[in-house]
Backbone as a chain_set.jsonl record, in Angstrom:
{"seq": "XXXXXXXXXXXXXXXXXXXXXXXXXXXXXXXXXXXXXXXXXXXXXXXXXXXXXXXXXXXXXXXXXXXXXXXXXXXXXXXXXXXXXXXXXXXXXXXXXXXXXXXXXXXXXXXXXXXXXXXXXXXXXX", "coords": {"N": [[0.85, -1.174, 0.0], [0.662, 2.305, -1.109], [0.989, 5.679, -1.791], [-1.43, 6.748, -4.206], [-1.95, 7.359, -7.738], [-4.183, 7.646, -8.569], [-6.509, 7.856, -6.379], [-6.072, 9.119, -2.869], [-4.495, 6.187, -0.827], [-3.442, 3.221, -2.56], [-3.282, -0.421, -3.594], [-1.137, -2.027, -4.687], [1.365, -4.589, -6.915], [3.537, -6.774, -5.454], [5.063, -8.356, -6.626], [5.295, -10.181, -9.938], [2.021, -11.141, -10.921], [0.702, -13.745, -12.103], [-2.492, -14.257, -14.486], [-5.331, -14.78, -13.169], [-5.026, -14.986, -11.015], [-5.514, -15.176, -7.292], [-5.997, -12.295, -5.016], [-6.458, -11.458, -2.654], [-8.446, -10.67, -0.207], [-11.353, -8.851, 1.172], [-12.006, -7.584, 4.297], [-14.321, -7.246, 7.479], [-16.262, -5.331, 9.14], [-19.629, -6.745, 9.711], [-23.132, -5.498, 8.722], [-26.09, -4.1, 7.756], [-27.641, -3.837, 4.605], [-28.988, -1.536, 4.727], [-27.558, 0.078, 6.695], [-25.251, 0.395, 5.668], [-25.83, 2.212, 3.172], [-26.603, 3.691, 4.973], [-24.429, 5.06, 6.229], [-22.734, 5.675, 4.117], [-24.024, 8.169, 2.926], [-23.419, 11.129, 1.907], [-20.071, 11.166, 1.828], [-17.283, 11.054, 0.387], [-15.448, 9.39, 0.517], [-15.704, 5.582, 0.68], [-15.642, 2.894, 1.985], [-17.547, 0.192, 1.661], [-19.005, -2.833, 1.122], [-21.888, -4.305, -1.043], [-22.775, -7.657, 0.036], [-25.402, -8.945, -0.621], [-28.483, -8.526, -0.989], [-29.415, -7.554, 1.601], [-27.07, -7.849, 3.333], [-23.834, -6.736, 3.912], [-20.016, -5.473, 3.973], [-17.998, -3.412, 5.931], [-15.583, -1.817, 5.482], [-14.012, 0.255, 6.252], [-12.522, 0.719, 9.222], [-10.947, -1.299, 8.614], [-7.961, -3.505, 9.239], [-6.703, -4.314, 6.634], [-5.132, -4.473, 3.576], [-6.515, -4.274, 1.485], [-8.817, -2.816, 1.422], [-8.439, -0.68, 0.566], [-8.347, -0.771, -2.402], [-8.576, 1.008, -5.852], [-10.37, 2.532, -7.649], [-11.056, 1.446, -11.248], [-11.64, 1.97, -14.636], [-10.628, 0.782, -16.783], [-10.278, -1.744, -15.305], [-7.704, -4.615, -13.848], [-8.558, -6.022, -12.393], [-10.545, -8.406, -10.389], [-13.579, -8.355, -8.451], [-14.724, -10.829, -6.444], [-18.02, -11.832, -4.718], [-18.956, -14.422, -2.984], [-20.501, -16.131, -0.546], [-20.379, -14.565, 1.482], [-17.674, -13.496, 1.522], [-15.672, -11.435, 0.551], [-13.122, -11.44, -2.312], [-10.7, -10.839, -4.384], [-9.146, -11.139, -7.558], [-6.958, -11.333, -9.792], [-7.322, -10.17, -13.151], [-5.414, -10.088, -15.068], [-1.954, -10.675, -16.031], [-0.065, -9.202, -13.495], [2.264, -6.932, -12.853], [5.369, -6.143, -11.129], [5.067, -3.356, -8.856], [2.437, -2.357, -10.253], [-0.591, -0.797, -9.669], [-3.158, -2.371, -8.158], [-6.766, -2.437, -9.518], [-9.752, -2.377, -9.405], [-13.346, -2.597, -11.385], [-15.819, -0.842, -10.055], [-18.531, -1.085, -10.418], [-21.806, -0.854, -9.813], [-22.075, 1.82, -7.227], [-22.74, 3.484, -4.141], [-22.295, 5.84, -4.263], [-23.874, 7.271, -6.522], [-22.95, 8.639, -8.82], [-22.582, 10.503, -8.26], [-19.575, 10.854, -7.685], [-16.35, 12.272, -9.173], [-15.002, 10.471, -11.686], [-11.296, 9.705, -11.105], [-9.703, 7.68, -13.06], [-8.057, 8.274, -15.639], [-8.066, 6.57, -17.569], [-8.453, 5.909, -21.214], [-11.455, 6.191, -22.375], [-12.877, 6.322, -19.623], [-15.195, 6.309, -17.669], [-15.97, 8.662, -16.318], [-17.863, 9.623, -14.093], [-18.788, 8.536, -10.767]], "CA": [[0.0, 0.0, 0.0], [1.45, 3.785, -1.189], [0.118, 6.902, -2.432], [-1.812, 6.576, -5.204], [-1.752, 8.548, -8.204], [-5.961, 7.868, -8.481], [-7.162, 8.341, -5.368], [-5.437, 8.209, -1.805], [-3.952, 5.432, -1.021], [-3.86, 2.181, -3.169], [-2.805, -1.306, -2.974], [0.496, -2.296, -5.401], [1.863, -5.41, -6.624], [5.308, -6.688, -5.043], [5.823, -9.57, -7.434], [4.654, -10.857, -10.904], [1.19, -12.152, -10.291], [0.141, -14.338, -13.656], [-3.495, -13.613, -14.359], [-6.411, -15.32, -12.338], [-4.41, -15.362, -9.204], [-6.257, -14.586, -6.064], [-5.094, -10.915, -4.73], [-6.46, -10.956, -1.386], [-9.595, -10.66, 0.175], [-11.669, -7.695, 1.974], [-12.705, -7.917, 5.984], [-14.622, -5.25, 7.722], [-17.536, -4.928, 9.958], [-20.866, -6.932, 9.123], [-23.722, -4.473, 8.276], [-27.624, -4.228, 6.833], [-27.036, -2.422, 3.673], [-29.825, -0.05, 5.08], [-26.942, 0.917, 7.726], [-24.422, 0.458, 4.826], [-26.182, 2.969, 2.555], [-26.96, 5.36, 5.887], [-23.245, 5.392, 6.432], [-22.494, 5.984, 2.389], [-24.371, 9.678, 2.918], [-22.573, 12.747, 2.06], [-18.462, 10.814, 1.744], [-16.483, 10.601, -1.228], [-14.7, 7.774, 0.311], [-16.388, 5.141, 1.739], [-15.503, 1.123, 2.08], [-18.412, -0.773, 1.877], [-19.222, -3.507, -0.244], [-22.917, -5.213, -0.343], [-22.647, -8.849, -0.331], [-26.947, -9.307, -0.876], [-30.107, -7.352, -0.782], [-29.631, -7.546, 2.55], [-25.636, -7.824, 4.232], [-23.175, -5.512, 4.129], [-19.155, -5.107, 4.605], [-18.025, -1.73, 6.297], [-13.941, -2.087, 5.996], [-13.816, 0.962, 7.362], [-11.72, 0.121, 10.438], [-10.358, -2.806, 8.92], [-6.444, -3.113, 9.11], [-7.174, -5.146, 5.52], [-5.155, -3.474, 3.026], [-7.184, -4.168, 0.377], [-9.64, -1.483, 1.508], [-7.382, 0.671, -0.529], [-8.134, -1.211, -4.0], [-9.208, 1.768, -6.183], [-11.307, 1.948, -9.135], [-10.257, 1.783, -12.841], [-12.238, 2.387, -15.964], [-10.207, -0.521, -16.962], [-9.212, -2.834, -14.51], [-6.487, -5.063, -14.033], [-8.867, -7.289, -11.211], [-12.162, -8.237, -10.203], [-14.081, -8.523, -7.066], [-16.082, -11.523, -6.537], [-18.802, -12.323, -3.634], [-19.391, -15.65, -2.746], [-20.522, -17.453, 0.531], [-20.073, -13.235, 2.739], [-16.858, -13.745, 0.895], [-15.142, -10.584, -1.236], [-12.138, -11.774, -2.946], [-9.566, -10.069, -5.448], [-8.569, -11.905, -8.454], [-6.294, -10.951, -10.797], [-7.688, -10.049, -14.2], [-4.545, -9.869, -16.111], [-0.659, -10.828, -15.739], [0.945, -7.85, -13.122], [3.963, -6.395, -12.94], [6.032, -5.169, -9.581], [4.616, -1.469, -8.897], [1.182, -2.298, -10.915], [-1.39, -0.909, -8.796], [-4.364, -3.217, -8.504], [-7.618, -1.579, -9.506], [-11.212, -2.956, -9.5], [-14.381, -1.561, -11.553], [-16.374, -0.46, -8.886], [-19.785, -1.004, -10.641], [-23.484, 0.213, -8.84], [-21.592, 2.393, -5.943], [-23.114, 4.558, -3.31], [-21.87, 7.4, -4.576], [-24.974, 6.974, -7.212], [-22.772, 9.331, -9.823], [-21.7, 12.293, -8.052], [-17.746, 11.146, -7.388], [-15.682, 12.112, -10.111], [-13.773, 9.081, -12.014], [-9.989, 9.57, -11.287], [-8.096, 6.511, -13.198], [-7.449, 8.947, -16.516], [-7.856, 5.589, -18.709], [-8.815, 5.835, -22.176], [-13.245, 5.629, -22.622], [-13.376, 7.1, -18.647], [-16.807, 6.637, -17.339], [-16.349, 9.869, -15.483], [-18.424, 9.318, -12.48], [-19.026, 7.47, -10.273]], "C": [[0.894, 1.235, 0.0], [0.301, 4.35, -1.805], [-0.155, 6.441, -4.163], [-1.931, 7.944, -6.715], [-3.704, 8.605, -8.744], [-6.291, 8.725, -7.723], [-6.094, 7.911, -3.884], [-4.281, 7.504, -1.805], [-4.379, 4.2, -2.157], [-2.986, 1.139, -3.199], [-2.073, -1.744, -4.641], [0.764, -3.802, -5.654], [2.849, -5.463, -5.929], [5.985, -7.531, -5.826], [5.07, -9.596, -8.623], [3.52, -11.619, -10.687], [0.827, -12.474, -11.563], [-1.35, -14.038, -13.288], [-4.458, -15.047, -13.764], [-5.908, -15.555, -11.138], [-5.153, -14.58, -8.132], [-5.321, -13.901, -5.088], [-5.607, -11.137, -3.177], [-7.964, -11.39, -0.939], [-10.175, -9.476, 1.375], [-12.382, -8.18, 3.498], [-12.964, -6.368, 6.028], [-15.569, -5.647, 8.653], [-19.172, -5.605, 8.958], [-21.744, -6.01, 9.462], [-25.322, -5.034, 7.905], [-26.558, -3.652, 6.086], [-27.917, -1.298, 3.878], [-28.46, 0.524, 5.79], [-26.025, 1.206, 6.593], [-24.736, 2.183, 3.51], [-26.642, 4.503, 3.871], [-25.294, 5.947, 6.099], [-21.914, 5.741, 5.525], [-22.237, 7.712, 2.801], [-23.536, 10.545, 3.107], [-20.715, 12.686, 2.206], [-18.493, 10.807, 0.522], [-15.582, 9.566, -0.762], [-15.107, 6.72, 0.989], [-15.522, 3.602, 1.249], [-16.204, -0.021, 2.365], [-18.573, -1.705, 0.627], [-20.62, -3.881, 0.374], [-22.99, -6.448, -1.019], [-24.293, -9.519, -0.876], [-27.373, -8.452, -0.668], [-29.699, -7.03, 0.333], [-28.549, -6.758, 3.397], [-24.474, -7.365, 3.106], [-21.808, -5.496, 4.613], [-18.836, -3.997, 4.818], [-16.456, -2.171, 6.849], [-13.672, -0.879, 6.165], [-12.381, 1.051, 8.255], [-10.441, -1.166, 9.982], [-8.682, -2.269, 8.55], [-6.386, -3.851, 7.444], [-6.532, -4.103, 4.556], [-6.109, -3.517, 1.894], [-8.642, -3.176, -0.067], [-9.535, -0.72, 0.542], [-7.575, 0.522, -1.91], [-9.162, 0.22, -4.749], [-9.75, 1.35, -7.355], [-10.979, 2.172, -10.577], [-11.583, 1.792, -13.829], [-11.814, 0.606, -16.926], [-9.1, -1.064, -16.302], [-8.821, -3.618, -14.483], [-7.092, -6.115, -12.982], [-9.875, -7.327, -10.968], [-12.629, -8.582, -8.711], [-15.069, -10.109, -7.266], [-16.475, -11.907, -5.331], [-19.373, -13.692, -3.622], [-19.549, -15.968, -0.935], [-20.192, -15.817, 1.422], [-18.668, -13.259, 2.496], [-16.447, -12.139, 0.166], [-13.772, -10.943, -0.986], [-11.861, -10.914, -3.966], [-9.051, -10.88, -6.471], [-7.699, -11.402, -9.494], [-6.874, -11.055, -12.755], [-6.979, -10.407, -15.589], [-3.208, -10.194, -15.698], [-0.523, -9.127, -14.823], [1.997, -7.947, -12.847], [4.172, -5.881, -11.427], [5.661, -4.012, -9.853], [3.201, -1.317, -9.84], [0.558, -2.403, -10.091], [-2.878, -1.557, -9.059], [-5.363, -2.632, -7.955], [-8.861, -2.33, -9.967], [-12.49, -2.048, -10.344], [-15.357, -1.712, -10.119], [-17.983, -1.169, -9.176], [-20.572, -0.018, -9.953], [-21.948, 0.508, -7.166], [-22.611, 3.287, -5.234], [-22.679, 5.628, -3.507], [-22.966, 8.086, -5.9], [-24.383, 8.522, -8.327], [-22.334, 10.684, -9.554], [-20.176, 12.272, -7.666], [-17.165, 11.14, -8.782], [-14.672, 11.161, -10.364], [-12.421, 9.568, -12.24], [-8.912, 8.892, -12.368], [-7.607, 7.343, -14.41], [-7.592, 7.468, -17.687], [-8.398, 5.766, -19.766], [-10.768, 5.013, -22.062], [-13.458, 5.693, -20.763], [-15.006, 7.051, -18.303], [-17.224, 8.238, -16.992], [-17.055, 10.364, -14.305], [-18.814, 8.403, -12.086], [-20.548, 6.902, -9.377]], "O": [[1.765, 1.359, 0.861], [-0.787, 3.914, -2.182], [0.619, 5.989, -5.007], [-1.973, 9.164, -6.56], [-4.252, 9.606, -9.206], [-6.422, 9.931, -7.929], [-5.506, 6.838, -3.747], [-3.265, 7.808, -2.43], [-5.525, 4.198, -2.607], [-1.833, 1.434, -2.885], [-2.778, -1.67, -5.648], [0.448, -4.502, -4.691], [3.327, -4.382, -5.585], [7.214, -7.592, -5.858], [4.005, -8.992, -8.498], [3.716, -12.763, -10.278], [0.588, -11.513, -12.294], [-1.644, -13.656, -12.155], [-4.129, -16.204, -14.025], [-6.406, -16.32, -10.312], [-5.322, -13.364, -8.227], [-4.343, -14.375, -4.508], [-4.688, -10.823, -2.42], [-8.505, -12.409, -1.369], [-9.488, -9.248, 2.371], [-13.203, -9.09, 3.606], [-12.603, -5.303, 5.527], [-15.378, -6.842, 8.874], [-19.652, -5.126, 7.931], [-21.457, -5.446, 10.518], [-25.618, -6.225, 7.811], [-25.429, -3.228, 6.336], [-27.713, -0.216, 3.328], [-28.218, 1.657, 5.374], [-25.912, 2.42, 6.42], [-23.855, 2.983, 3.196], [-26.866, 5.701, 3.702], [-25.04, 7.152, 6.113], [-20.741, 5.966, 5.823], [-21.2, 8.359, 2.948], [-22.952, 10.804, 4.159], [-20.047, 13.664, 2.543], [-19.413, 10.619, -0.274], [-14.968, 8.883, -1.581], [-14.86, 6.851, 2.188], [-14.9, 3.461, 0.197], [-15.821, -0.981, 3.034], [-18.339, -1.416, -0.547], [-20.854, -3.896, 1.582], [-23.188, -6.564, -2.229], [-24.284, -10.572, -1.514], [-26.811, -7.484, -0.156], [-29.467, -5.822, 0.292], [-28.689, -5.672, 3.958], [-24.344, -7.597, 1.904], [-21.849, -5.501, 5.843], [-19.269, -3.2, 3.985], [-16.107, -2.616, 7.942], [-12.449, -0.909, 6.308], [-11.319, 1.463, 7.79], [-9.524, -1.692, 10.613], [-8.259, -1.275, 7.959], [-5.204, -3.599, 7.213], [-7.049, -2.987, 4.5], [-6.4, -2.41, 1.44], [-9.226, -2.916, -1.119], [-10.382, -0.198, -0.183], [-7.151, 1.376, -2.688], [-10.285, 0.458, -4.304], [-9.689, 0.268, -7.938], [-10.607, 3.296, -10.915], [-12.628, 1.484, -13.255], [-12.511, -0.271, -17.435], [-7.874, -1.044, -16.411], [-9.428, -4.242, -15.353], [-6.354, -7.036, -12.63], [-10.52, -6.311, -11.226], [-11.84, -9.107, -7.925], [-15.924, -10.313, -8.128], [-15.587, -12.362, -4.611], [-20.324, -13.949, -4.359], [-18.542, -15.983, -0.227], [-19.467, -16.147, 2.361], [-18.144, -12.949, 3.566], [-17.09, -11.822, -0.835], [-13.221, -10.861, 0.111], [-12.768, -10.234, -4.445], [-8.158, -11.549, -5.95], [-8.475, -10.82, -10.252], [-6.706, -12.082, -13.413], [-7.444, -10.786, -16.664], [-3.205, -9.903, -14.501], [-0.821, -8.072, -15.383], [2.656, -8.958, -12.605], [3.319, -5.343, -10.722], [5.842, -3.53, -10.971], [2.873, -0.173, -10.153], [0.538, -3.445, -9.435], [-3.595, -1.263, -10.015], [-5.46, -2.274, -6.781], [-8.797, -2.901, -11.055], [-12.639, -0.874, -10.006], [-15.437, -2.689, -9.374], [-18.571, -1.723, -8.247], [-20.3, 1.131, -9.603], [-21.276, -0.269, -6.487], [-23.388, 3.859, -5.999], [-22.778, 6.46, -2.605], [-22.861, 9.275, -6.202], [-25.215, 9.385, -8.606], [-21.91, 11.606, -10.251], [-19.551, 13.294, -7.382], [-17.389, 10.196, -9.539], [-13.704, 10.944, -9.635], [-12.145, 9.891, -13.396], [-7.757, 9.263, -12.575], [-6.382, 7.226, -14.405], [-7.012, 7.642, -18.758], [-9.557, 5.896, -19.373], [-11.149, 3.871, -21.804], [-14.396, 4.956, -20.459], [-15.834, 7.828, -18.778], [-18.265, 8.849, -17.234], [-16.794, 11.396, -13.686], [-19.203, 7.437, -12.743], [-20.612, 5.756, -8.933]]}, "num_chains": 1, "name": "protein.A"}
């Protein structure tokens, strides 16, 4: 984890990871997503993911670096939820110093954070 040139901080390779390799995985605070979406309101940076209709991580707090994974336009990794589960997978071969970046999809930020990554076809918000 270093300064990012997105947003913040963001989380870095340290080695060559070939592509489909599993990056990590997010911890945090279980949640509704009612509390999840009350605790969204009025940030530009928040750390929630929602695993169902229902439940809710809030990494927040968590010492987890993967908190930090920012969002790309075109990213280099994917999130997937399984079983109250979020996992990191590797999308693509990385390189040492390739910071690993997730599309964000449906966020709580419902279009008012401006898209950082500068990548070519930019959504632009978020």
């Amino acid at each position: 984890m270093r300064r990012s040139r997105i947003d913040g901080f963001g989380v870095f390779a340290d080695e060559p990871v070939p592509a489909g390799t599993k990056l990590g995985e997010l911890t945090g605070e279980a949640i509704t997503v009612a509390e999840a979406r009350r605790r969204a309101q009025g940030l530009s940076r928040i750390m929630l993911v929602e695993l169902s209709s229902s439940r809710a991580i809030d990494a927040s707090r968590s010492s987890d670096p993967m908190r930090f994974t920012n969002h790309s336009c075109s990213p280099n990794a994917r999130i997937s939820v399984q079983d109250g589960q979020v996992e990191f997978f590797a999308l693509r071969a990385l390189a040492p110093g390739d910071e690993i970046t997730v599309g964000y999809g449906a966020t709580h930020h419902e279009g008012r954070l401006a898209c950082r990554c500068a990548q070519p076809g930019c959504c632009g918000w978020l």
